[in-house]
C-alpha positions as CSV (number, residue, x, y, z in Angstrom):
1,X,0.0,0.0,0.0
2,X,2.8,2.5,1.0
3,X,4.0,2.1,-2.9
4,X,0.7,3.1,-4.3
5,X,0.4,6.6,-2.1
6,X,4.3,7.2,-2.9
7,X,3.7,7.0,-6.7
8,X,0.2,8.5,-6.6
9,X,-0.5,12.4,-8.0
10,X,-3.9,13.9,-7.9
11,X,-5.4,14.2,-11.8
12,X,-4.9,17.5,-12.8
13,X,-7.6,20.3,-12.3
14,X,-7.0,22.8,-14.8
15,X,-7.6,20.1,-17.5
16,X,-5.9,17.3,-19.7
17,X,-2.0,17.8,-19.9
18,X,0.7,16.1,-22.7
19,X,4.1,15.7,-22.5
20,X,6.3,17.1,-25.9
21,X,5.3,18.1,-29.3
22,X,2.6,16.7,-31.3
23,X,3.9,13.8,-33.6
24,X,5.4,15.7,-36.7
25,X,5.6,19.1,-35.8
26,X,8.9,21.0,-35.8
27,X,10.6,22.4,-32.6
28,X,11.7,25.9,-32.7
29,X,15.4,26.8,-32.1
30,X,16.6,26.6,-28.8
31,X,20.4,28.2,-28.6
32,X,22.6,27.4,-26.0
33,X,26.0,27.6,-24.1
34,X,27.7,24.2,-24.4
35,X,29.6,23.3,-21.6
36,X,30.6,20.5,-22.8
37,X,31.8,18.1,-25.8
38,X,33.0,19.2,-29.1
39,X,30.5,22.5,-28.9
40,X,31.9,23.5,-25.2
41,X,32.0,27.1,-25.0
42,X,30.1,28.1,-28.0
43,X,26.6,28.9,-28.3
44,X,25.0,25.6,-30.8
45,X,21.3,25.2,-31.4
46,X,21.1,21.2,-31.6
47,X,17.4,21.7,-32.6
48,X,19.6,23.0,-36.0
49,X,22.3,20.9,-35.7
50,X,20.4,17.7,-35.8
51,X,17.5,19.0,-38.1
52,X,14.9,16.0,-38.6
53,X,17.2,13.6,-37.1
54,X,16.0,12.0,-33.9
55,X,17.0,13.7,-30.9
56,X,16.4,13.9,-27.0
57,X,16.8,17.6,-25.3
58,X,16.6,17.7,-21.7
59,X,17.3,20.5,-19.2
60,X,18.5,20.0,-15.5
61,X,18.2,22.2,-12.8
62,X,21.2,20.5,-10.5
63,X,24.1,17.8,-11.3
64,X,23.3,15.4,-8.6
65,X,23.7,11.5,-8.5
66,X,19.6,11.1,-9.3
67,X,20.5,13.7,-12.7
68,X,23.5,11.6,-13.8
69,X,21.6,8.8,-13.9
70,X,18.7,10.4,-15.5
71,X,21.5,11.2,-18.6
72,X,22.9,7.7,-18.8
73,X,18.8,6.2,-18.8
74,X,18.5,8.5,-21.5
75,X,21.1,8.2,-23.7
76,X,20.8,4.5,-23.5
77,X,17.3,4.9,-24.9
78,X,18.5,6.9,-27.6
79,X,21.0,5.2,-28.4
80,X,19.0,2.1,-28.9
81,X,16.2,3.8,-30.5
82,X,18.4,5.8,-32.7
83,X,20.0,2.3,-34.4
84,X,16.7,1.1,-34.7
85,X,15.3,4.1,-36.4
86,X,18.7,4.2,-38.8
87,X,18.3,0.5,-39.9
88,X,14.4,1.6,-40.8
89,X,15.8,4.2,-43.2
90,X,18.2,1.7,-45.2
C-alpha cells in the first residue's frame, strides 16, 4: 500500500495535460551555451544541428547523482532507438 500513495498524483484540475510536441511538428530553435563536448564554450542550437534527425533535449536544474543517472537512462534509450530508427531508413 505505502508504494501506491508514494507514486500517486492527484489528476490534474486545470484540464488534460501532454508531454512534448505533437507527432510531426517542428521544434523551434533553442540556442545554447555548451559546456561540454565538441560544442563547449560556444553557443550551438542542436534543434539545427540535428534538423529531422531524432533527438532527445533535456534540461537539468542540478548535477546530482539522481540527474546523472537520468542522462545515462537516456542516452541508452536513444541510443537504442536511434540504431533502430537508422536501420528503418536503409
Amino acid at each position: 500500500m505505502l508504494d501506491f500513495w508514494a507514486t500517486w498524483r492527484p489528476p490534474c484540475s486545470i484540464g488534460s495535460s501532454s508531454s512534448g510536441l505533437p507527432a510531426g511538428s517542428l521544434t523551434e530553435s533553442i540556442p545554447v551555451s555548451d559546456v561540454t563536448g565538441p560544442y563547449k564554450g560556444e553557443r550551438v542550437c542542436y534543434v539545427c544541428e540535428f534538423e529531422t534527425d531524432p533527438n532527445v533535449l533535456a534540461f537539468f536544474r542540478d548535477t546530482s547523482e539522481e540527474t546523472r543517472k537520468l542522462i545515462v537512462e537516456l542516452n541508452r534509450i536513444y541510443v537504442k532507438n536511434s540504431f533502430a530508427t537508422s536501420e528503418l531508413s536503409q
